[in-house]
N, C-alpha and C positions, 0 to 999 in steps of 0.2 A: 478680467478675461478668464481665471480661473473659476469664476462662479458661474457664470457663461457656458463654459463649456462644460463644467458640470453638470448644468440643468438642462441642455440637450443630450448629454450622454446618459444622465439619468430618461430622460422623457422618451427615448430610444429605447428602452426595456421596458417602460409602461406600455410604450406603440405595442409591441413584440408580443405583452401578454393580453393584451386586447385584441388580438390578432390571430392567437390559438397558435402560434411561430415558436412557442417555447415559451419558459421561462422567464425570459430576460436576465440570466445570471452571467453571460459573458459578454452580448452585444453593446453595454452602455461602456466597457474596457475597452473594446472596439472603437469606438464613436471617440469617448474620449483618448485615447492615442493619437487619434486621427486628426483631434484637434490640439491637442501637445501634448509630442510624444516626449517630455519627459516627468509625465504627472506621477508616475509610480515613486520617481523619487522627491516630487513634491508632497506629496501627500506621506508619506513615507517619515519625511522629516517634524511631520508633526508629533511622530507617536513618540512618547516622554522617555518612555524605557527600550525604545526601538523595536525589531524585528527577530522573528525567527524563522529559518527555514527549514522544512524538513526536505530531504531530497531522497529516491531509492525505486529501483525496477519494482519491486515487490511492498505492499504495506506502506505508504507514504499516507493514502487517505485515510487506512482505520488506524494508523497511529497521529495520525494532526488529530483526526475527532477525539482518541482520545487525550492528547495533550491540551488540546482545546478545554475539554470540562475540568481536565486538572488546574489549568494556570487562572479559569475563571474563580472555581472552588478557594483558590489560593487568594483572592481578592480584586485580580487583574481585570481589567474593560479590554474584553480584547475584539479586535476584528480579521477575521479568518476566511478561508475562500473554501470552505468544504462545501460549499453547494455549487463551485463554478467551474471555472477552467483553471487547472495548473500552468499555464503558461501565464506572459504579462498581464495578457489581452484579460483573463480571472483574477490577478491578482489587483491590476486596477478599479476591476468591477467592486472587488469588494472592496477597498479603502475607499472608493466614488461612494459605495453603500454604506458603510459604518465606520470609516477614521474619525467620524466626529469625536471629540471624546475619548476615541480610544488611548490607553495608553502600552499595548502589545499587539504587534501585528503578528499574529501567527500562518507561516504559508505554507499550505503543500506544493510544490516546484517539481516540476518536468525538470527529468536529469539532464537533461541538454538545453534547459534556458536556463539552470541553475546560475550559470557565470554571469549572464544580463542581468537577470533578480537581484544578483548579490551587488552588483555594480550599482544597482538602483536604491535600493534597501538598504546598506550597510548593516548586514548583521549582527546582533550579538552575540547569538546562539546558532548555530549550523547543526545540524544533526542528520548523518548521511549513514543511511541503514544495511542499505547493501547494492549490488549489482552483478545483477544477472545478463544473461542475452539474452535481446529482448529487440524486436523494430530493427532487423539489421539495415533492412533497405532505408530507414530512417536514419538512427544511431550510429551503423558503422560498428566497425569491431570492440570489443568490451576495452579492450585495451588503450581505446581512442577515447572514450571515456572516462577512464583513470587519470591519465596524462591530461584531461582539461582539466579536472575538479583536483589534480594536483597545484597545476599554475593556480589555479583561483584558491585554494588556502596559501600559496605563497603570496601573494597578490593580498589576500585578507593579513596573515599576518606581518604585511610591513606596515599595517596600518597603525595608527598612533594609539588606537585600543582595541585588538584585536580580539574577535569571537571567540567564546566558547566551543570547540567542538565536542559533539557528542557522536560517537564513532561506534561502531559493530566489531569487538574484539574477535568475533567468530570468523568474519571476512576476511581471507589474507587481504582481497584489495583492497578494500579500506583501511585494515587497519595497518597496510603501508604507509595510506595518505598522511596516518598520526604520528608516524617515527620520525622519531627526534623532537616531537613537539612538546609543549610544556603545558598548553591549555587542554586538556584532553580528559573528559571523560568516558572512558568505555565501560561498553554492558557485554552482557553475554548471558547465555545457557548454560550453566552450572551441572545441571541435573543432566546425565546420561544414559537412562533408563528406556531412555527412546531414538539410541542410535542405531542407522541401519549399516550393514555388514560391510559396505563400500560405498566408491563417491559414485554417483549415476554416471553412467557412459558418456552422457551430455554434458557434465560437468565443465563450469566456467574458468573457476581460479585454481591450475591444479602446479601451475609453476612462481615460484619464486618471486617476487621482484625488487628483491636484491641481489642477488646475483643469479637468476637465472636456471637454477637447476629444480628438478623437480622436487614439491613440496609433500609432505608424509603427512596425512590424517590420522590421529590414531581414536578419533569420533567425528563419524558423518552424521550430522542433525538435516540440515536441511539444505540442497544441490550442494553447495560447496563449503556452505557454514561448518564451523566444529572446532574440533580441537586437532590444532595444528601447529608444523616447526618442520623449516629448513635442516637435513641434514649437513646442507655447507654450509651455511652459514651462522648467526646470529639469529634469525627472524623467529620471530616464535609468537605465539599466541597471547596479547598481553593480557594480563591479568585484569580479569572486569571490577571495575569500581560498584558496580550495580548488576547483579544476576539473578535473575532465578536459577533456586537450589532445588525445587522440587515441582514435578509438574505432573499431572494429573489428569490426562483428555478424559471427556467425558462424549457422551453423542450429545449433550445440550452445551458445549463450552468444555470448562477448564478450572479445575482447581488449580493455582499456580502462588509458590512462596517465593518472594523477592526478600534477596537481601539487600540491605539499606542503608548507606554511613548515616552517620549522625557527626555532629561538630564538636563531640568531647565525650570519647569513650567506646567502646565497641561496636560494630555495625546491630542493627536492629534486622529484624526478621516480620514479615506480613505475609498471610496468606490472602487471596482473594479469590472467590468464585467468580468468575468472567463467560458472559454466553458467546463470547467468540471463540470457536473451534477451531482445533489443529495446533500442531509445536510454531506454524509459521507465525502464527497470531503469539503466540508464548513472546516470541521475540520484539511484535509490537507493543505488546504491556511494556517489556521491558523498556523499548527505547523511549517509550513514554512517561514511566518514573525516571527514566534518568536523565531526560530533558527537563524533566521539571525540576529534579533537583540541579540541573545547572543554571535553569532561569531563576531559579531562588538564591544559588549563591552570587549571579550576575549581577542581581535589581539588590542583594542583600535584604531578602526581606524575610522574616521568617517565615518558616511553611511547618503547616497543622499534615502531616503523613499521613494520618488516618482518614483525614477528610479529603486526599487528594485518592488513598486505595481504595475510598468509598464510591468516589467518583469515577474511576477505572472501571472497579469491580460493575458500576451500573450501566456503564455504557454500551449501547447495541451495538449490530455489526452495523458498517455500513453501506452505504448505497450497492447493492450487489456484489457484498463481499462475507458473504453467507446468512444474510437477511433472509428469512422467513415469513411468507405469505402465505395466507389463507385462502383456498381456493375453496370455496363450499365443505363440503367432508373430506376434503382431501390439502395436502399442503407443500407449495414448492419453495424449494432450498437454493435460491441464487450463490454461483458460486463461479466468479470473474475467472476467465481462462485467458490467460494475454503471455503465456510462454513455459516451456515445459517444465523449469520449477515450480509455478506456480501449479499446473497442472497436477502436476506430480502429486503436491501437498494434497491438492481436494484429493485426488483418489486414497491418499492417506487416511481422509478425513473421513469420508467414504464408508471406507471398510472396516472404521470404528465403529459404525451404523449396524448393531443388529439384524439380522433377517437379510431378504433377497433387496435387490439394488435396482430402481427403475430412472432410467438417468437420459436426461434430454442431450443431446453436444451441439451447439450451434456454432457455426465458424463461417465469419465474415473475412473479405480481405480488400477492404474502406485504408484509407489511409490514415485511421486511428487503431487500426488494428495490425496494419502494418502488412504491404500486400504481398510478400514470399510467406506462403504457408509451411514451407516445409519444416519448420517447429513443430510439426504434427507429429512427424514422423522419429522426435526424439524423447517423447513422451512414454511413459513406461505404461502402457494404459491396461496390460496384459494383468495386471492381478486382478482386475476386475472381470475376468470372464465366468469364474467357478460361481458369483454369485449375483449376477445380472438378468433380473426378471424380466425386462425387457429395454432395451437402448432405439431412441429416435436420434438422427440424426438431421439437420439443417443448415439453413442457414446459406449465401451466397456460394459457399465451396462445399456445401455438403459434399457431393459426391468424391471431392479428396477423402471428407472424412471416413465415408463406406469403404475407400481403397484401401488406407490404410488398416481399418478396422479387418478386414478380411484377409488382408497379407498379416495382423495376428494371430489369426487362430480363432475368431468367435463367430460363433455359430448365429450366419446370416439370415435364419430362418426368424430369429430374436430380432431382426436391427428391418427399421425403416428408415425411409428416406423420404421427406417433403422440405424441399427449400425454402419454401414460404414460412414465415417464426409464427405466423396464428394457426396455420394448417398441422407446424411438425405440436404447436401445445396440445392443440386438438388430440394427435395423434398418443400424445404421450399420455397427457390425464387419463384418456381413455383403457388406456392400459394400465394407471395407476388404479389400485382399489382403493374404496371409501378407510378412512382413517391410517394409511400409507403416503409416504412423502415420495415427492418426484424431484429428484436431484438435476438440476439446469445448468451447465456448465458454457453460458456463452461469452464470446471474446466481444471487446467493448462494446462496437458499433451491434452487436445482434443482443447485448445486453438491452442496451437503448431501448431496439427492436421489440423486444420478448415484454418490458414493461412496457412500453406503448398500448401493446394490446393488452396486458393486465389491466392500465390505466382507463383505457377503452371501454374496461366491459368490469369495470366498478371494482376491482379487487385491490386494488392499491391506488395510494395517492403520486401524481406527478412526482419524478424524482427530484424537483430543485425543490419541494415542501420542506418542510422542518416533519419529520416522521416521528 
């Protein structure tokens, strides 16, 4: 019966791509759920050295991609869902697609099917990066989301071999989730050279939760990240087992040194140039080395460092998370906008960009995008006016986005508006000059949107390709 249902759940994503429907990377997880719904943890219990999940508002996919090259570089067969859906309905797609053989399931996990997956999976490795607000009318309060992914590490570790966690030392909420615990490795940001003067207005995690009082940053890296400690309490910042000490933005990526234990004698030190830009990305290298070194010490297998930094260092960004396209003589900069820390960082990113700024915003509100916009309106968007060549804006809610843009301060003379995402490219290339990038900052569903029409008119390949 399980082969059975395999081979229609598969033959469901051959229809799909014969069909021009898509890809077919989530409807055969579909189809098959539908024919038994508990194939994730069948298929699941084949993989030799089990599962890993990554979980986190921000950076879940470009750190699986790059955990991915590291644990294959390491020796691993692994099969992973970076071309599909994070939820079950993706992760069964892809063990339907590649468990043959595998012996590591590595997952990217939606923070709120996190507790299903792991119920299904049994982890070894957990590695949960951070949490922002993000989807309220989805998610619910940030706090409602602590308290699950609490139960479900108590829940995992009553288990008779309980996961590795890999935890965000910078997070006060996560790395509450790790106190008192004993399987824990954390990473962090070491290097301080690139804190800003206070925590953003918006800011998420600014209280306590140990007892409640307010917490003291004394480095804001990025929305809530940094260096931090309770004045009533005990809570404080634990010490990262894995950090970058030194970081280096570049407008092409990042020069960035990790420090690195070793199993007999002083931590070890690597630098690596990485084309993924911004400090936000800094934090996915790292939770990337230091996933890998818990999946090495999990499976005990040794690991060659250099060929795992090598692997890092080569890996592109991914699927619309500052990927870089070719547009005839001109070139756009995808750069996913799904909540105002994430925001925040591109305009960071942004303004490390030499010369004048010509920047697309498109803003959907689909239910992947999450339909209360006013996330808009907590975005710091304002540094960017002294040097904005020209700004389009689109997209289902453009015209939020014009309001908010104007109750800024910038000068509307600069800023168009066409809802349509081939009308507002139109509009923006056009204003871009030959050998000048056009910076694209759209939220999921008008990411979709914006490559469709790339894909349409020859400049990039379907997003579920291998690129």
């Amino acid at each position: 019966m399980r082969r059975l249902a395999g081979f229609i759940a598969n033959a469901s994503g051959w229809l799909s791509r014969r069909l021009g429907r898509g890809g077919g990377t989530t409807l055969p997880g579909v189809v098959l759920l539908k024919l038994r719904p508990h194939a994730v943890a069948e298929y699941a219990a084949d993989l030799h050295h089990g599962s890993i999940l990554v979980s986190a508002t921000n950076g879940k996919t470009t750190t699986t991609r790059l955990l991915a090259a590291a644990t294959r570089v390491a020796g691993y067969h692994v099969v992973t869902n970076t071309e599909g859906s994070n939820l079950e309905r993706g992760i069964a797609a892809a063990l339907l697609k590649g468990a043959n053989g595998a012996e590591v399931g590595l997952f990217e996990v939606d923070e709120a099917a996190l507790t299903s997956v792991a119920a299904s999976t049994q982890p070894q490795v957990v590695v949960l990066m951070n949490l922002f607000r993000d989807q309220l009318d989805r998610y619910g309060e940030l706090e409602t989301l602590v308290d699950k992914w609490r139960d479900l590490l108590d829940d995992l570790a009553a288990q008779h071999e309980p996961p590795m966690l890999v935890l965000n030392a910078d997070d006060p909420n996560i790395a509450a989730l790790g106190r008192d615990r004993d399987n824990v490795v954390w990473f962090g940001v070491d290097d301080t050279s690139h804190a800003v003067a206070h925590l953003a207005h918006a800011a998420d995690a600014t209280m306590c939760r140990n007892c409640g009082a307010p917490l003291e940053h004394t480095v804001v890296l990025v929305g809530h990240l940094g260096h931090w400690h309770c004045p009533n309490c005990d809570a404080t910042r634990p010490s990262p087992t894995i950090s970058a000490t030194q970081i280096a933005l570049t407008r092409s990526g990042q020069h960035i040194t990790v420090r690195y234990p070793t199993n007999a004698g002083p931590p070890i030190t690597m630098t690596i140039d990485s084309p993924l830009p911004g400090l936000h990305n800094s934090y996915n290298i790292v939770a990337a080395f230091a996933a890998s070194w818990a999946i090495a010490a999990r499976t005990q297998r040794p690991q060659d460092v250099d060929a795992v930094a090598r692997v890092i260092a080569e890996t592109k960004p991914a699927f619309g998370r500052g990927e870089i396209i070719s547009i005839d003589d001109k070139r756009i900069q995808l750069l996913l906008a799904k909540n105002p820390t994430g925001v925040n960082q591109n305009v960071r990113t942004l303004l490390n960009s030499p010369g004048e700024l010509h920047v697309l915003v498109l803003l959907n509100d689909r239910t992947a995008d999450g339909q209360d916009v006013s996330w808009i309106w907590d975005v710091d968007w304002e540094p960017l006016r002294p040097r904005l060549a020209s700004l389009t804006l689109g997209g289902d809610r453009a015209w939020d986005l014009a309001l908010r843009f104007q109750y800024g301060g910038f000068d509307m003379d600069k800023i168009k508006v066409a809802p349509d995402p081939s009308n507002a490219l139109d509009i923006a290339l056009n204003d871009t000059l030959p050998g000048q990038t056009l910076h694209a900052l759209p939220t999921y569903t008008a990411m979709i949107d914006l490559r469709r029409v790339l894909t349409q008119r020859g400049y990039t390949a379907a997003y579920w390709s291998d690129e």
